[in-house]
Chimera marker file (.cmm) of the C-alpha trace (Angstrom):
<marker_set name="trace">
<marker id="1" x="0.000" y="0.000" z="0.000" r="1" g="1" b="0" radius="0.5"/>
<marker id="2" x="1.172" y="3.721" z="-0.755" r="1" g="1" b="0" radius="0.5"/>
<marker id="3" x="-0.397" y="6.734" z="0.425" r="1" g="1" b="0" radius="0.5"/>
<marker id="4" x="0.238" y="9.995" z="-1.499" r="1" g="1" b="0" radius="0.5"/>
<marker id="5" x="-1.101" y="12.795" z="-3.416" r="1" g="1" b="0" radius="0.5"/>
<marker id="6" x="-1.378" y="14.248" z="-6.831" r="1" g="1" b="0" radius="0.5"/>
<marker id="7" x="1.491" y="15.923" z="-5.847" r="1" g="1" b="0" radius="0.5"/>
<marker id="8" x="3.534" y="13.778" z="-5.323" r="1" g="1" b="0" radius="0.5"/>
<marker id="9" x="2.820" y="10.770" z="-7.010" r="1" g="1" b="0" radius="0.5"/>
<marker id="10" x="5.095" y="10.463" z="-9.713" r="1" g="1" b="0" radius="0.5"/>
<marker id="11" x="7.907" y="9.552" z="-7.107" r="1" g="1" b="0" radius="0.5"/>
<marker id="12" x="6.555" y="6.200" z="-7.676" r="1" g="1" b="0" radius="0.5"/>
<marker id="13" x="6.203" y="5.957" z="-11.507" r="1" g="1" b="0" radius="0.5"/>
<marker id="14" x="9.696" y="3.893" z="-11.462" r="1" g="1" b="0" radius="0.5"/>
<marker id="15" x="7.327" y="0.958" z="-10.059" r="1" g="1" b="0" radius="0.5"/>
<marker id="16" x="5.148" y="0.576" z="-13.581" r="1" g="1" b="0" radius="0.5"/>
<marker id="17" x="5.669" y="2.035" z="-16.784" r="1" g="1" b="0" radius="0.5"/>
<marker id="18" x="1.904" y="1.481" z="-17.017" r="1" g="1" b="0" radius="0.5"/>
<marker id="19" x="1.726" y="3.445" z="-13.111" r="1" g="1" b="0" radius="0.5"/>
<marker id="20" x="3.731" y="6.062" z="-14.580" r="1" g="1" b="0" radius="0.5"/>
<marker id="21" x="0.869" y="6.586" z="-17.646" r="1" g="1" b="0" radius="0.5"/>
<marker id="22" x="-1.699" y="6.356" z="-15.158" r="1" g="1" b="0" radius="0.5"/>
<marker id="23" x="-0.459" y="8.836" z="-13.074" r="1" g="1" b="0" radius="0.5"/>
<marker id="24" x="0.297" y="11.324" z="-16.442" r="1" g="1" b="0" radius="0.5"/>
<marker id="25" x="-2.943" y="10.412" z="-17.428" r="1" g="1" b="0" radius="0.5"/>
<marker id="26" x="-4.601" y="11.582" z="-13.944" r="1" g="1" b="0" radius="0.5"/>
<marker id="27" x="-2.783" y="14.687" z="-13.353" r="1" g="1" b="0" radius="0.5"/>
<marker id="28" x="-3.937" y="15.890" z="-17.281" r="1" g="1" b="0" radius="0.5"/>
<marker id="29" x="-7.901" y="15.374" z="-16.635" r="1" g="1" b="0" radius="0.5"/>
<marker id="30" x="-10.287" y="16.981" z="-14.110" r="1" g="1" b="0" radius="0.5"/>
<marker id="31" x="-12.235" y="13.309" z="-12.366" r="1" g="1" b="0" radius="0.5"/>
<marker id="32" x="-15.434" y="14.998" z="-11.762" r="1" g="1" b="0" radius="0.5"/>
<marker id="33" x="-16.104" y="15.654" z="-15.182" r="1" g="1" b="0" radius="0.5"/>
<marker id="34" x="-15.850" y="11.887" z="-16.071" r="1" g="1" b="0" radius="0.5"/>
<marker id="35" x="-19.086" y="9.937" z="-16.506" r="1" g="1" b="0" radius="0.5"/>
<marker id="36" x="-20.109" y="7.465" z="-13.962" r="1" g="1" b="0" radius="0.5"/>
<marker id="37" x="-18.695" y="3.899" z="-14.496" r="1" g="1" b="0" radius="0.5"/>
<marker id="38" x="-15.426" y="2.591" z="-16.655" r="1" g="1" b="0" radius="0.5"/>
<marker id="39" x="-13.510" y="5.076" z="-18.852" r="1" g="1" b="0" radius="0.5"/>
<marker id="40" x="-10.402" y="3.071" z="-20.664" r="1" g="1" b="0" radius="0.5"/>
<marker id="41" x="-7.362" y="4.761" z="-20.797" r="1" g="1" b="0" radius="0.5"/>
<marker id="42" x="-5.603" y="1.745" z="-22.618" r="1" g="1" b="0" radius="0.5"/>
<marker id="43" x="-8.482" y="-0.844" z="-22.682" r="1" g="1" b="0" radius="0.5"/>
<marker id="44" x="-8.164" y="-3.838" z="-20.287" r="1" g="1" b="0" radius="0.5"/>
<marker id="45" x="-4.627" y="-2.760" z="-19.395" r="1" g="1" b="0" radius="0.5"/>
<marker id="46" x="-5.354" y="0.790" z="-17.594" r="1" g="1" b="0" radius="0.5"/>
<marker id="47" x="-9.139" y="2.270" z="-17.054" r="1" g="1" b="0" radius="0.5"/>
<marker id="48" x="-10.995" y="4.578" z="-14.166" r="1" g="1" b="0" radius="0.5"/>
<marker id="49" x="-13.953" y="3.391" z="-12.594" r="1" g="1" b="0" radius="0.5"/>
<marker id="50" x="-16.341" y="6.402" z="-11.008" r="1" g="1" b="0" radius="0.5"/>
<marker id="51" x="-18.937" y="6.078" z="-8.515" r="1" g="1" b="0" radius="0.5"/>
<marker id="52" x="-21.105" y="7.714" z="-6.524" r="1" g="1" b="0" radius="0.5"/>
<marker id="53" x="-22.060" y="5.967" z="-3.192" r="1" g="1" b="0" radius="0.5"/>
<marker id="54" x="-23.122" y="6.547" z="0.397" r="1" g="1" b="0" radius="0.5"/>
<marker id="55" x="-20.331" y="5.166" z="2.963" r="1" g="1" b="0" radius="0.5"/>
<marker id="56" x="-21.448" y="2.235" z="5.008" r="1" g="1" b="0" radius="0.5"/>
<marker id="57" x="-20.150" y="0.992" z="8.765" r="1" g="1" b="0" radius="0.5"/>
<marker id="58" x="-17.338" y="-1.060" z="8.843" r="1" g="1" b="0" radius="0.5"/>
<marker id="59" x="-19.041" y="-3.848" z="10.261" r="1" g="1" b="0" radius="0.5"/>
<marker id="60" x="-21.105" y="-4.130" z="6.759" r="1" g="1" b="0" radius="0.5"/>
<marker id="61" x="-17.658" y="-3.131" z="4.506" r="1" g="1" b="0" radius="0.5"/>
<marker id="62" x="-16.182" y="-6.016" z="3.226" r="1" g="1" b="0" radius="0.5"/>
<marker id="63" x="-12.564" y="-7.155" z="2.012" r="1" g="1" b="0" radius="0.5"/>
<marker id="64" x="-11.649" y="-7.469" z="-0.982" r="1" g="1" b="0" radius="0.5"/>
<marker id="65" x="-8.594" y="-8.791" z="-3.254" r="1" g="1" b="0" radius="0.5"/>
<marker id="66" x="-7.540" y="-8.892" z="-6.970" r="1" g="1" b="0" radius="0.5"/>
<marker id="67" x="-5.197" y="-10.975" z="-8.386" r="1" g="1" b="0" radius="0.5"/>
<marker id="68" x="-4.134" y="-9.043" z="-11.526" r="1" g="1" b="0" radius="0.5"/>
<marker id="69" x="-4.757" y="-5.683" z="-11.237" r="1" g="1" b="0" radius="0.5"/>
<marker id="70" x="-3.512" y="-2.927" z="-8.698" r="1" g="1" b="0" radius="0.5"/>
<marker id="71" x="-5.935" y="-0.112" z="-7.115" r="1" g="1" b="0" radius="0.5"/>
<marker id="72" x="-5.638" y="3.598" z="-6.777" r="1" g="1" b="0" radius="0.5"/>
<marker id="73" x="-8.297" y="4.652" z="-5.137" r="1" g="1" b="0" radius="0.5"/>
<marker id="74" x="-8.862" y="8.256" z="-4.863" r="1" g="1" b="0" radius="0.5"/>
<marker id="75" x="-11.975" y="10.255" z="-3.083" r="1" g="1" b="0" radius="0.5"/>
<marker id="76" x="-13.432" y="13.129" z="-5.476" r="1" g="1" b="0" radius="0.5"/>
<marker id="77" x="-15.935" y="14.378" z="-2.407" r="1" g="1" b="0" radius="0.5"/>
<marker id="78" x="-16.587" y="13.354" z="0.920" r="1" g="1" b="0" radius="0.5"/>
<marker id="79" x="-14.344" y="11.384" z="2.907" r="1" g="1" b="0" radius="0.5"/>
<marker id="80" x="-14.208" y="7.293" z="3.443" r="1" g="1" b="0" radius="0.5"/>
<marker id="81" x="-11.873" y="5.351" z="5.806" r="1" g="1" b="0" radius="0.5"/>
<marker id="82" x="-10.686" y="2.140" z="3.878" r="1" g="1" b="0" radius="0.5"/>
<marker id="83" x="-8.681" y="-0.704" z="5.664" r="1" g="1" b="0" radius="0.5"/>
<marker id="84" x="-5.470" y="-2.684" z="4.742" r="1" g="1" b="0" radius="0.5"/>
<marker id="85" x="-4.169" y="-5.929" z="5.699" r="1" g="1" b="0" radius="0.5"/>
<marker id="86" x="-1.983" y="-8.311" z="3.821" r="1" g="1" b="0" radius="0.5"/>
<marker id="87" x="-3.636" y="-10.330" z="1.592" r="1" g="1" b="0" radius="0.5"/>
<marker id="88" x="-2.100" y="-13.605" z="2.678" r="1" g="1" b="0" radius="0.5"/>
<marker id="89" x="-3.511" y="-13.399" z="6.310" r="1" g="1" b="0" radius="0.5"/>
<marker id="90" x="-7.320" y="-13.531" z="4.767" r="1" g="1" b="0" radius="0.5"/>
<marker id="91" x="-9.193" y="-16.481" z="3.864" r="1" g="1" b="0" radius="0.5"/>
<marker id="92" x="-11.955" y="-16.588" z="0.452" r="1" g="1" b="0" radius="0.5"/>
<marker id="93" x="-15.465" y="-15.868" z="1.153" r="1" g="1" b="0" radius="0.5"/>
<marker id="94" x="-16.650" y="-16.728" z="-2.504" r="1" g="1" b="0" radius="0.5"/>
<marker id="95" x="-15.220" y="-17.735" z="-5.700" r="1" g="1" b="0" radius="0.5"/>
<marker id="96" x="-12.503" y="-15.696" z="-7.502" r="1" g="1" b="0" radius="0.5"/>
<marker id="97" x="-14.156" y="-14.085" z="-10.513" r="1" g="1" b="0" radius="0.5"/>
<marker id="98" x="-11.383" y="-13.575" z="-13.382" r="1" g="1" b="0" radius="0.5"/>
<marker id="99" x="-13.883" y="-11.273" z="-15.686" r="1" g="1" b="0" radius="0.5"/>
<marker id="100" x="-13.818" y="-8.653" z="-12.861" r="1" g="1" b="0" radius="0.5"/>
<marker id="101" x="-10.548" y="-9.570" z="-10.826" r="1" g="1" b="0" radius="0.5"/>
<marker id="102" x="-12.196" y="-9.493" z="-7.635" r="1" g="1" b="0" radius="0.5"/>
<marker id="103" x="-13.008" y="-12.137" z="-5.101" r="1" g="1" b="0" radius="0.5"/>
<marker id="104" x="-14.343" y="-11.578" z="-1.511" r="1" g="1" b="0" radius="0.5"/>
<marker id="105" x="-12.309" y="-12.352" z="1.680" r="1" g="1" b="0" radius="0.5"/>
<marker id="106" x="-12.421" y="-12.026" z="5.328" r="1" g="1" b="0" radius="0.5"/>
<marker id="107" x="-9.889" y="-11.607" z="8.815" r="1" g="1" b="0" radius="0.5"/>
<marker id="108" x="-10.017" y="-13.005" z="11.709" r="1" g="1" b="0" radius="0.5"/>
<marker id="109" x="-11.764" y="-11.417" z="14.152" r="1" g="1" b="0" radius="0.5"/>
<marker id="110" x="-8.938" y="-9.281" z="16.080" r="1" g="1" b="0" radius="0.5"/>
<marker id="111" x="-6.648" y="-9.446" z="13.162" r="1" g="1" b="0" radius="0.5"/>
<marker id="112" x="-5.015" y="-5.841" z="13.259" r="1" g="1" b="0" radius="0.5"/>
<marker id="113" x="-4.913" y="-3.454" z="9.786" r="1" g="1" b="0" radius="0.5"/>
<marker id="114" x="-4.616" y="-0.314" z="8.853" r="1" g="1" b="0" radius="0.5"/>
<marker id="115" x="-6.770" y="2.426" z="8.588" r="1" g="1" b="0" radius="0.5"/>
<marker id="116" x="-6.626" y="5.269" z="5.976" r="1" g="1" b="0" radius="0.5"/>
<marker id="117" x="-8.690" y="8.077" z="5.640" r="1" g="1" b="0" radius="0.5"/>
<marker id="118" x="-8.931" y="8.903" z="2.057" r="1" g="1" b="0" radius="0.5"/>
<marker id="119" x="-9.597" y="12.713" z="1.294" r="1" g="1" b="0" radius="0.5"/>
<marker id="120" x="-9.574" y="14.683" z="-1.837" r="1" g="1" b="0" radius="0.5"/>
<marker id="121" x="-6.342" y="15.167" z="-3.418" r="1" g="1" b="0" radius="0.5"/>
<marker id="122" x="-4.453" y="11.954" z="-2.339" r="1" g="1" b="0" radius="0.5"/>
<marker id="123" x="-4.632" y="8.420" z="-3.423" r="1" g="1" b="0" radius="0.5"/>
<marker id="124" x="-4.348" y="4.960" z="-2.076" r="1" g="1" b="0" radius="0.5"/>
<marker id="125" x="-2.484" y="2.439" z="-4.223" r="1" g="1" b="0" radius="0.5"/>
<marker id="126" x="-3.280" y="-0.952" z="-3.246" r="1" g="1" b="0" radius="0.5"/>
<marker id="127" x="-1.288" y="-4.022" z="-4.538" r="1" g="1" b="0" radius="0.5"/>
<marker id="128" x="-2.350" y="-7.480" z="-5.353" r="1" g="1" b="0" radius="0.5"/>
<marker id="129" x="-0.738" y="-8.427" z="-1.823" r="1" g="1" b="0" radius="0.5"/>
<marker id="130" x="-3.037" y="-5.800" z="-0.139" r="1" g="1" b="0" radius="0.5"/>
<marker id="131" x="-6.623" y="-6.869" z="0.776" r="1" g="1" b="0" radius="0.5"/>
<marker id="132" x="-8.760" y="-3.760" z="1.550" r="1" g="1" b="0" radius="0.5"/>
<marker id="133" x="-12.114" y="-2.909" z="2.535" r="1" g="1" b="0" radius="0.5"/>
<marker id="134" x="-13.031" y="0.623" z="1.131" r="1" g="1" b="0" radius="0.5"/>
<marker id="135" x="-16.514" y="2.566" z="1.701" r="1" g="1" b="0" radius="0.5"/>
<marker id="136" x="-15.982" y="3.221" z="5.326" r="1" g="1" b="0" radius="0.5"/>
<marker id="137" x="-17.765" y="6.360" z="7.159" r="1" g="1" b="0" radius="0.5"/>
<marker id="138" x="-14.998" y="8.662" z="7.274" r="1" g="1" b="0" radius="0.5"/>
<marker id="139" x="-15.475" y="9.972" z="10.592" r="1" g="1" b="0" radius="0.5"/>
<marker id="140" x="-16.378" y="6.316" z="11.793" r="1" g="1" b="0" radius="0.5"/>
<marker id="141" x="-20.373" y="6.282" z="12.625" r="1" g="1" b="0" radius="0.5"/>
<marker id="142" x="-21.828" y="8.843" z="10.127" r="1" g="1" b="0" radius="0.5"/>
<marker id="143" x="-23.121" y="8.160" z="6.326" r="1" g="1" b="0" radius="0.5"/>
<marker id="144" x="-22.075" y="10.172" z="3.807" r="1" g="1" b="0" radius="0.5"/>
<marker id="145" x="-21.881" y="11.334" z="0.119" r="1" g="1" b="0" radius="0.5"/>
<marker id="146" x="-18.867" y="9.886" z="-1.547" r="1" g="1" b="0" radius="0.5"/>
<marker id="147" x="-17.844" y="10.551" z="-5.317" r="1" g="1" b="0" radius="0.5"/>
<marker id="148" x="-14.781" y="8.460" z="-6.166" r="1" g="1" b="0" radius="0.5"/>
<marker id="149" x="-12.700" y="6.941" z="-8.927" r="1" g="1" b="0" radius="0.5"/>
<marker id="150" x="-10.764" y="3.739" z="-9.186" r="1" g="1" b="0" radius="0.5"/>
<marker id="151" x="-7.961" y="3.304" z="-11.656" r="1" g="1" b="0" radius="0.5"/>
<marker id="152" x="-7.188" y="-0.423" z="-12.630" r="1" g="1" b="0" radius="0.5"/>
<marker id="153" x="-3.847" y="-1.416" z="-13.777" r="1" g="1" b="0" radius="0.5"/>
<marker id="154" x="-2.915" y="-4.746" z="-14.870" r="1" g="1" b="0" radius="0.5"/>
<marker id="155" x="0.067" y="-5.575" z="-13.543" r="1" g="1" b="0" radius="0.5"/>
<marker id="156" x="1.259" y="-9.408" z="-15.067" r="1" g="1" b="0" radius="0.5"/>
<link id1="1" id2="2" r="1" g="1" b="0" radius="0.2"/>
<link id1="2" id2="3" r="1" g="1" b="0" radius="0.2"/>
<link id1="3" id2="4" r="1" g="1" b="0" radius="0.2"/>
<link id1="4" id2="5" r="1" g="1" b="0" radius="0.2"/>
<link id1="5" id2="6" r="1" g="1" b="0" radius="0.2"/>
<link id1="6" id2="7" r="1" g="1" b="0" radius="0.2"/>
<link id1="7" id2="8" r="1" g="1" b="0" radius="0.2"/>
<link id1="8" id2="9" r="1" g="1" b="0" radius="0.2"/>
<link id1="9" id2="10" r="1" g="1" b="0" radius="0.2"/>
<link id1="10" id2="11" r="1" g="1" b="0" radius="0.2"/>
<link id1="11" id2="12" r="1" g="1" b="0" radius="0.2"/>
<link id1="12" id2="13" r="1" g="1" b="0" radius="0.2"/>
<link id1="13" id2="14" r="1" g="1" b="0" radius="0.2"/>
<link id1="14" id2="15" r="1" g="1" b="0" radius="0.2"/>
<link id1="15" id2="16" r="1" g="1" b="0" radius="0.2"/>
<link id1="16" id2="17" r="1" g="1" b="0" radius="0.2"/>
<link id1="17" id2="18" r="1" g="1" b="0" radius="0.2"/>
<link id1="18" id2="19" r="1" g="1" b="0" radius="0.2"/>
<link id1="19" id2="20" r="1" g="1" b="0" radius="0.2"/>
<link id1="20" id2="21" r="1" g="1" b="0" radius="0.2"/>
<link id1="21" id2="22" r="1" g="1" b="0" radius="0.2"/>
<link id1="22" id2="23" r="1" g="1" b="0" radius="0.2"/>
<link id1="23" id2="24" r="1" g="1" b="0" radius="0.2"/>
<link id1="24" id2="25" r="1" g="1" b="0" radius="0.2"/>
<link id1="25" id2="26" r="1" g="1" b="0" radius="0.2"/>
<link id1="26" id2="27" r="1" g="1" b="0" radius="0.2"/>
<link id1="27" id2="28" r="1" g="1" b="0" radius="0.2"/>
<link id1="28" id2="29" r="1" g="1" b="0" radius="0.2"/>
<link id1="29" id2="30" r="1" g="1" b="0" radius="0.2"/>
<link id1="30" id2="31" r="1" g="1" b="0" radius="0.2"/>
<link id1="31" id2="32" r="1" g="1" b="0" radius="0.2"/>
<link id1="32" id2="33" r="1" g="1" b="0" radius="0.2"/>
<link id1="33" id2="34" r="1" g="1" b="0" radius="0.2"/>
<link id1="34" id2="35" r="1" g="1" b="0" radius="0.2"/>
<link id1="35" id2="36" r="1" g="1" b="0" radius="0.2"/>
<link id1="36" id2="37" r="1" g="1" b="0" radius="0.2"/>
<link id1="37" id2="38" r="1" g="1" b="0" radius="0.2"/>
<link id1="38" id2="39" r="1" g="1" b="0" radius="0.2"/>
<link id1="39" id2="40" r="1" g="1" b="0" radius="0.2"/>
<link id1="40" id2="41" r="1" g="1" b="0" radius="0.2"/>
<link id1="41" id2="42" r="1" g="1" b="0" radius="0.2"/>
<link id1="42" id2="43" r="1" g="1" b="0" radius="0.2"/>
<link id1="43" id2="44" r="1" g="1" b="0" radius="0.2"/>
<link id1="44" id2="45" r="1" g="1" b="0" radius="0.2"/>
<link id1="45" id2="46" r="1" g="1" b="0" radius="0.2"/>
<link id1="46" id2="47" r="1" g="1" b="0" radius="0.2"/>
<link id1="47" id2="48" r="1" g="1" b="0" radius="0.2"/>
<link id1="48" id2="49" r="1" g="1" b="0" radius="0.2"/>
<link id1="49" id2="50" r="1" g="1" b="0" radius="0.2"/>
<link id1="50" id2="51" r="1" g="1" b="0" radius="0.2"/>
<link id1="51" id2="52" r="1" g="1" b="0" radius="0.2"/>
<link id1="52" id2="53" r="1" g="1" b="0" radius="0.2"/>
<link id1="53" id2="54" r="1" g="1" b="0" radius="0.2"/>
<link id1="54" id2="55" r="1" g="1" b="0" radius="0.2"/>
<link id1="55" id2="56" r="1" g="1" b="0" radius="0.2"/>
<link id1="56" id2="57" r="1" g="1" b="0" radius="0.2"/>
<link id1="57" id2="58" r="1" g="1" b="0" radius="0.2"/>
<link id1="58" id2="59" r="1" g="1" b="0" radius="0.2"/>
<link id1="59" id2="60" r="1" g="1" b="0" radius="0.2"/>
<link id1="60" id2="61" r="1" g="1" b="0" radius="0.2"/>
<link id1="61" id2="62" r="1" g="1" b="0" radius="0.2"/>
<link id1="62" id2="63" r="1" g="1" b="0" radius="0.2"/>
<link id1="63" id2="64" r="1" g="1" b="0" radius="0.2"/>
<link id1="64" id2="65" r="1" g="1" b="0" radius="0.2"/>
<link id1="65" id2="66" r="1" g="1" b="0" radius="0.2"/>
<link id1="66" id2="67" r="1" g="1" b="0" radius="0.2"/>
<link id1="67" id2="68" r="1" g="1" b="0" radius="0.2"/>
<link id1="68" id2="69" r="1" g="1" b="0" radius="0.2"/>
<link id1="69" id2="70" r="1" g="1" b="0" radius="0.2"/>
<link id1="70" id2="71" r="1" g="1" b="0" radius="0.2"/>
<link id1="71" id2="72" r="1" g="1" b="0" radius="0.2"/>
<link id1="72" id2="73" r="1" g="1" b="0" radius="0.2"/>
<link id1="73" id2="74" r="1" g="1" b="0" radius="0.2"/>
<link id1="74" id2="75" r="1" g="1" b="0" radius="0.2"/>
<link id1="75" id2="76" r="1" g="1" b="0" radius="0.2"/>
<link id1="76" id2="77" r="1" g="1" b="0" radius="0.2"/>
<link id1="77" id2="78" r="1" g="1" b="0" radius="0.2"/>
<link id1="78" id2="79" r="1" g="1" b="0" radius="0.2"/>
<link id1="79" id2="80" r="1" g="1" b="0" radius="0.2"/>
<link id1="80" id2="81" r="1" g="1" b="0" radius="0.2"/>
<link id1="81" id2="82" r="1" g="1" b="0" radius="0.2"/>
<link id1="82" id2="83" r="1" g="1" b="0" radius="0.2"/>
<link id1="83" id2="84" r="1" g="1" b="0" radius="0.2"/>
<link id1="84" id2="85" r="1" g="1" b="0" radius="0.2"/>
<link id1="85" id2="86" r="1" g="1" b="0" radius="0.2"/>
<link id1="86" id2="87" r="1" g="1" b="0" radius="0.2"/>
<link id1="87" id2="88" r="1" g="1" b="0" radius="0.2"/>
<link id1="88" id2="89" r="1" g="1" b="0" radius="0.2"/>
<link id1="89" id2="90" r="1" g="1" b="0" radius="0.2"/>
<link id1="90" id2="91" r="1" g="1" b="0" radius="0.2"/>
<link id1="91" id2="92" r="1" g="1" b="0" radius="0.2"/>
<link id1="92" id2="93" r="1" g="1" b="0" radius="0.2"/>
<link id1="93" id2="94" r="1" g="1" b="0" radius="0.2"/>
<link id1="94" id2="95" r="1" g="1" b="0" radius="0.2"/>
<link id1="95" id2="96" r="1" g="1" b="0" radius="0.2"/>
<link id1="96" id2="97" r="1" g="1" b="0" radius="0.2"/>
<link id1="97" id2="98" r="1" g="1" b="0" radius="0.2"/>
<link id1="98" id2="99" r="1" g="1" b="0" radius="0.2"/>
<link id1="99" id2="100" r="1" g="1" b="0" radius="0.2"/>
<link id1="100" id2="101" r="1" g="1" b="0" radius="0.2"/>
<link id1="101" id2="102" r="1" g="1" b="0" radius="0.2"/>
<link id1="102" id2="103" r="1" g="1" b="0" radius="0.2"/>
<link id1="103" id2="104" r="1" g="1" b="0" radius="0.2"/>
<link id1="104" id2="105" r="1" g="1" b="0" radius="0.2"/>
<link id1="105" id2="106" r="1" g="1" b="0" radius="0.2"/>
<link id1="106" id2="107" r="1" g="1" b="0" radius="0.2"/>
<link id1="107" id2="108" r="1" g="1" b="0" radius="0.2"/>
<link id1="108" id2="109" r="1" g="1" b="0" radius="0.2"/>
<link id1="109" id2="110" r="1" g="1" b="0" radius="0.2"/>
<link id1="110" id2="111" r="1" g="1" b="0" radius="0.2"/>
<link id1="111" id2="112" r="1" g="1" b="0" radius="0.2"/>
<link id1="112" id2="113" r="1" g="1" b="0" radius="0.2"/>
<link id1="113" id2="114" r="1" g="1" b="0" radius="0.2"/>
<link id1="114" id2="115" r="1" g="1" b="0" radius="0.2"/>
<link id1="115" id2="116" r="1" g="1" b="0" radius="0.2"/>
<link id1="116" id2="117" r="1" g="1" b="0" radius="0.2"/>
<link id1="117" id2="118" r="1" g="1" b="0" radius="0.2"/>
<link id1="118" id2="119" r="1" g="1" b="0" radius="0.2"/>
<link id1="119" id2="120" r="1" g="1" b="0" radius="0.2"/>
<link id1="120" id2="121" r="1" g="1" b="0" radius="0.2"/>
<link id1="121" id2="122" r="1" g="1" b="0" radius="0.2"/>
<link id1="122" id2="123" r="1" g="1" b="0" radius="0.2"/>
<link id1="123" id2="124" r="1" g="1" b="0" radius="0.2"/>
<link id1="124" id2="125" r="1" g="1" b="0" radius="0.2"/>
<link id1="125" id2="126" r="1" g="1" b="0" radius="0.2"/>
<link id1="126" id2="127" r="1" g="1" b="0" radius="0.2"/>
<link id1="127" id2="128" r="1" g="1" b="0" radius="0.2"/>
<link id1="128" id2="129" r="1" g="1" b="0" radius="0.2"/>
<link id1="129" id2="130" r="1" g="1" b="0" radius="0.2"/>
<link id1="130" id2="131" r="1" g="1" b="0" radius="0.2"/>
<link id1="131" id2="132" r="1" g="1" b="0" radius="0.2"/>
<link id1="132" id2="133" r="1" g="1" b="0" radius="0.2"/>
<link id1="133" id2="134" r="1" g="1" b="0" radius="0.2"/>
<link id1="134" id2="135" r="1" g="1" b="0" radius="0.2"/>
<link id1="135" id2="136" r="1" g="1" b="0" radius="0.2"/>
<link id1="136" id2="137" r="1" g="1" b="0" radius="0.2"/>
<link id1="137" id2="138" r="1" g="1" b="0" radius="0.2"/>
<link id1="138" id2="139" r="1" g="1" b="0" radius="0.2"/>
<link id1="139" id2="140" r="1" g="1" b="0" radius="0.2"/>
<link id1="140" id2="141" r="1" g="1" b="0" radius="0.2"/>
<link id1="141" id2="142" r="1" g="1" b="0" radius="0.2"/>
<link id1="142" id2="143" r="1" g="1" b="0" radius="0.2"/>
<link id1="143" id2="144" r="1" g="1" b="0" radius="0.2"/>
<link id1="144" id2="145" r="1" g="1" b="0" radius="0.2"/>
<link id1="145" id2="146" r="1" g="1" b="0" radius="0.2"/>
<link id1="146" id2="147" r="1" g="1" b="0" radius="0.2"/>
<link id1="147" id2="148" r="1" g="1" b="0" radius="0.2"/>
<link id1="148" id2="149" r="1" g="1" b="0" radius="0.2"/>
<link id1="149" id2="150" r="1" g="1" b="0" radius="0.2"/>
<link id1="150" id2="151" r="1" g="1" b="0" radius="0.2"/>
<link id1="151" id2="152" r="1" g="1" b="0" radius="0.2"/>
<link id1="152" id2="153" r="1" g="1" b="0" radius="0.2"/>
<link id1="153" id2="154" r="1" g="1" b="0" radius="0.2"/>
<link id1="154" id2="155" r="1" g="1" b="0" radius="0.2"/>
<link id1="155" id2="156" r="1" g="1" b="0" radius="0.2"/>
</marker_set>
């Protein structure tokens, strides 16, 4: 997991040629103007999902994994708290589903993670080694408005 901003995100560019067009590609186009769902940036390889949702209590969030592609998740409005644990310390829930790269998991109860709190301006890059659980009221107990946009990259 990385933690940054627009900023500052090209510092990790040398991870991905594919991160680095991402990130060029991000920093060149204002998110709120994009329509809700997928946009492609290079097909199947690099694309933005945006959403619009309420946040939800962690106790109803759930974990989630992909096996091909890496996240950066990025609040447009609002503000969401989204957990982080390594991957390998979660166990399925339901089948991995290779059209959408995503397959449920779960922790043991007590299992520690992180917490971020995801504001406009900075992003969250999740790996294929970080299971996460996103859509989390941002101050902990009260619903809100978030707008949002997920970039997929395929990384094998």
């Amino acid at each position: 997991m990385i933690v940054t901003t627009f900023e500052h995100c090209q510092r990790y560019a040398a991870i991905s040629p594919k991160l680095e067009r991402a990130f060029e590609w991000l920093n060149s186009h204002n998110l709120m103007e994009l329509p809700q769902g997928r946009t492609d940036i290079e097909g199947d390889e690099i694309y933005i999902n945006r959403s619009s949702f309420t946040s939800k209590p962690r106790e109803e969030a759930r974990w989630e994994i992909h096996h091909h592609y890496l996240d950066i998740q990025m609040v447009l409005a609002g503000q969401e708290q989204m957990d982080v644990t390594p991957a390998n310390r979660t166990h399925p829930v339901d089948e991995y589903n290779a059209t959408t790269d995503y397959q449920q998991v779960d922790s043991e109860p007590g299992d520690s993670f992180q917490t971020v709190l995801m504001v406009p301006g900075q992003m969250t890059i999740v790996f294929q080694e970080d299971a996460h659980r996103p859509a989390i009221h941002g101050d902990g107990t009260t619903p809100a408005a978030i707008e949002k946009a997920v970039v997929k990259i395929k990384l094998d």
